[in-house]
DOTIMI-618182 format. One record per residue (C-alpha): residue in three letters; y, z, x. Coordinates in Angstrom, 2 decimals, m for minus. Each point is the difference from the previous one (the first is absolute). Layout:
> ALA, Y, Z, X
...
end
This chain:
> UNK, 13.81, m59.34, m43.66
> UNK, 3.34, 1.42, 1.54
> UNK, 0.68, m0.91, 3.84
> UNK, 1.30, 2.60, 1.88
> UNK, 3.45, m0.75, m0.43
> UNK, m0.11, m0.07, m3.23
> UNK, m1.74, 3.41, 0.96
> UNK, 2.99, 1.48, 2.08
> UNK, 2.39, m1.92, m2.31
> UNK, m1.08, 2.10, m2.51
> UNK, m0.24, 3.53, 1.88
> UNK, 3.34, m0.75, 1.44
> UNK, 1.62, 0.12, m3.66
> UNK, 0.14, 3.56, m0.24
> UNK, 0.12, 0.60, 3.92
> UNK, 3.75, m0.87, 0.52
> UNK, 1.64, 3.12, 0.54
> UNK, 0.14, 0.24, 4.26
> UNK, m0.99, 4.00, m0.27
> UNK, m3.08, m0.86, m2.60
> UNK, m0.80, m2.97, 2.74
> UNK, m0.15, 2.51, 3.12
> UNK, m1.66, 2.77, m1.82
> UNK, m2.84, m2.34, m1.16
> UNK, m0.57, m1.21, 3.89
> UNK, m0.81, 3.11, 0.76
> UNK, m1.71, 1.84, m2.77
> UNK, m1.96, m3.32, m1.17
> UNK, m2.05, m0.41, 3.33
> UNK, m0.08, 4.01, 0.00
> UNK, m1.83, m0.42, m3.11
> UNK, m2.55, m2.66, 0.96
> UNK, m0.97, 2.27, 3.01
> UNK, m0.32, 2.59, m2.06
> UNK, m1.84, m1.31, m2.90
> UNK, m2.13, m1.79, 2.38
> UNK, m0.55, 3.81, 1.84
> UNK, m1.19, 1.50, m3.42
> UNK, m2.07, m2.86, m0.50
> UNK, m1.52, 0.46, 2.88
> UNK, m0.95, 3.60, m0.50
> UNK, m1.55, m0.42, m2.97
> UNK, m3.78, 0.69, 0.21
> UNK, m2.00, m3.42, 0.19
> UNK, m4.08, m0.72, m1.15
> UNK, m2.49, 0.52, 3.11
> UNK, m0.19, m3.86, m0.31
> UNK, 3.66, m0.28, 0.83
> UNK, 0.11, 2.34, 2.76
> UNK, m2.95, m1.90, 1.55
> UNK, 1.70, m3.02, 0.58
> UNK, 3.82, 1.51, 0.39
> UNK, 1.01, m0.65, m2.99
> UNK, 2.45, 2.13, m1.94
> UNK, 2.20, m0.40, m2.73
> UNK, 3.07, m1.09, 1.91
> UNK, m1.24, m3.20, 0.95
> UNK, m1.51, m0.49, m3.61
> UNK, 3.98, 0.12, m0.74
> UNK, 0.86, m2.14, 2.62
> UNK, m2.92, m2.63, m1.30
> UNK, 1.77, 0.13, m3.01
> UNK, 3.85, m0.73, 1.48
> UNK, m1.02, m2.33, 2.52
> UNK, m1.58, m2.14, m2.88
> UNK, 3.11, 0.39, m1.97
> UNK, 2.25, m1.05, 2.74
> UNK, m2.13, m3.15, 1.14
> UNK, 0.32, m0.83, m3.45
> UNK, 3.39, m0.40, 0.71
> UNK, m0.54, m2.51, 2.67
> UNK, 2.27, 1.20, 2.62
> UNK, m1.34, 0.39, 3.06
> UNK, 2.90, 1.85, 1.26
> UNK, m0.40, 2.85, m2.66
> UNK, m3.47, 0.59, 0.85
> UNK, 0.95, 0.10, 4.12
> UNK, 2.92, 2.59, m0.69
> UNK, m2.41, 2.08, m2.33
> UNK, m2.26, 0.24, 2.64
> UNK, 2.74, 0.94, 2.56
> UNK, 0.98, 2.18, m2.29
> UNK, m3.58, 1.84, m0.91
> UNK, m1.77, m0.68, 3.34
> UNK, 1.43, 3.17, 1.25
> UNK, m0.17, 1.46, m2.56
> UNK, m3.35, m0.13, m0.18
> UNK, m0.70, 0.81, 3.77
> UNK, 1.47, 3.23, m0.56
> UNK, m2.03, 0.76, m2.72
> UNK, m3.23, m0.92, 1.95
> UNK, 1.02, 1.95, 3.60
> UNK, 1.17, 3.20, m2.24
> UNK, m1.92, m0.44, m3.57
> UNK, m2.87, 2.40, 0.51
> UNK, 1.20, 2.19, 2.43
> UNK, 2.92, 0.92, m1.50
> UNK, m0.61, m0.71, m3.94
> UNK, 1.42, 2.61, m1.36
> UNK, 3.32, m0.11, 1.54
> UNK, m0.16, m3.88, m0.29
> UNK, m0.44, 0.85, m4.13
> UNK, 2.53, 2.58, m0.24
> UNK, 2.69, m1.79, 2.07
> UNK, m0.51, m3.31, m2.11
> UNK, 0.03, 1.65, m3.69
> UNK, 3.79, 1.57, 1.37
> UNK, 1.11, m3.53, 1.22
> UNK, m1.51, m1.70, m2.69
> UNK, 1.82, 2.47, m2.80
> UNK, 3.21, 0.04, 2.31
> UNK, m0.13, m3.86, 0.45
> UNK, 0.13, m0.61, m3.65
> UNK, 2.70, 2.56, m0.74
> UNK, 1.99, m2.23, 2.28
> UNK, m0.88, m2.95, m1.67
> UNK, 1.00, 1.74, m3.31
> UNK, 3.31, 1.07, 1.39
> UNK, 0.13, m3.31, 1.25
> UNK, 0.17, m1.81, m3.47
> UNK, 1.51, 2.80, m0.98
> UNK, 3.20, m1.33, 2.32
> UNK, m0.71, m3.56, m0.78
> UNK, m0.25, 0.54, m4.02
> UNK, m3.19, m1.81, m0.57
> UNK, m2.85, 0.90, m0.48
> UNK, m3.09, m0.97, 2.35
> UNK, m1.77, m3.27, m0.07
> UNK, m3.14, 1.19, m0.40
> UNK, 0.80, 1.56, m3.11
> UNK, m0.22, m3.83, m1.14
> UNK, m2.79, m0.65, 1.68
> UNK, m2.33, 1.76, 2.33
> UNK, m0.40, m2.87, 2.60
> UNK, 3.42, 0.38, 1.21
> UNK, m1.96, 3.66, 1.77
> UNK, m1.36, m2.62, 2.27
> UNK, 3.01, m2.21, 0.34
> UNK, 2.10, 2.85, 1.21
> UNK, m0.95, m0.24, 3.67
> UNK, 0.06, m2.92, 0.30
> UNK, 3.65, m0.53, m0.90
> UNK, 1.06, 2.86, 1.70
> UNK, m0.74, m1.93, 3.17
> UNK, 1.09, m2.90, m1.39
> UNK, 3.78, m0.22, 2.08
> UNK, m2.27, 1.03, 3.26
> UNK, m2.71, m2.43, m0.35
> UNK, 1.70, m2.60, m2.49
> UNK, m3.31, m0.12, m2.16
> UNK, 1.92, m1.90, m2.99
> UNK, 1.18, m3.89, 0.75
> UNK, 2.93, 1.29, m2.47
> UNK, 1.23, 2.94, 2.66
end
């Protein structure tokens, strides 16, 4: 199994370009809010509901497993700084306002990736995840890797 710096080693290969590198911290945590704010609206089972369960956090399940997996203790604490308020937001305004939360995260979500796109575009590569679909989670994580030096290799 990969560590992750093999990981950001890997993501980093076609994220050189210093344009491509600022557009993807911003758009790439634009799209985890936003996926995570259509996930969230998705209608869930009674079952779910009754326990506050919704398809967000199945996702989350899912990418927290993936990243302990990795064994860095560090990625999973910057994930959560990163999603933690994302999530609150989604809980305080979710039902209220669902409909505006849906709408205004399908037109970051589309604009985020046209970035991306435009992005690679710059850079001449094409995305990682076109390679494989795990680097969709790793993408966060090295975003914040300068901040929060996740990699021993940064």
């Amino acid at each position: 199994m990969k560590t992750i710096d093999t990981w950001f080693e890997q993501y980093g290969i076609s994220h050189k370009n210093p344009t491509n590198i600022k557009i993807h911290k911003v758009c790439v945590p634009l799209i985890t809010w936003s996926l995570l704010g259509m996930m969230w609206m998705i209608p869930t089972p009674s079952f779910m509901e009754s326990i506050h369960l919704n398809w967000s956090y199945i996702f989350m399940v899912v990418a927290y497993a993936f990243y302990i997996s990795l064994k860095s203790v560090k990625l999973v604490a910057v994930m959560t700084l990163l999603i933690a308020p994302m999530i609150a937001l989604l809980e305080v305004y979710g039902q209220s306002h669902s409909k505006e939360i849906l709408i205004a995260c399908a037109v970051v979500f589309v604009l985020a990736w046209i970035g991306q796109f435009v992005g690679h575009k710059i850079e001449g590569k094409k995305p990682s995840f076109f390679e494989d679909l795990q680097f969709l989670l790793i993408g966060p994580g090295w975003c914040l890797n300068d901040l929060f030096k996740i990699s021993k290799k940064s």
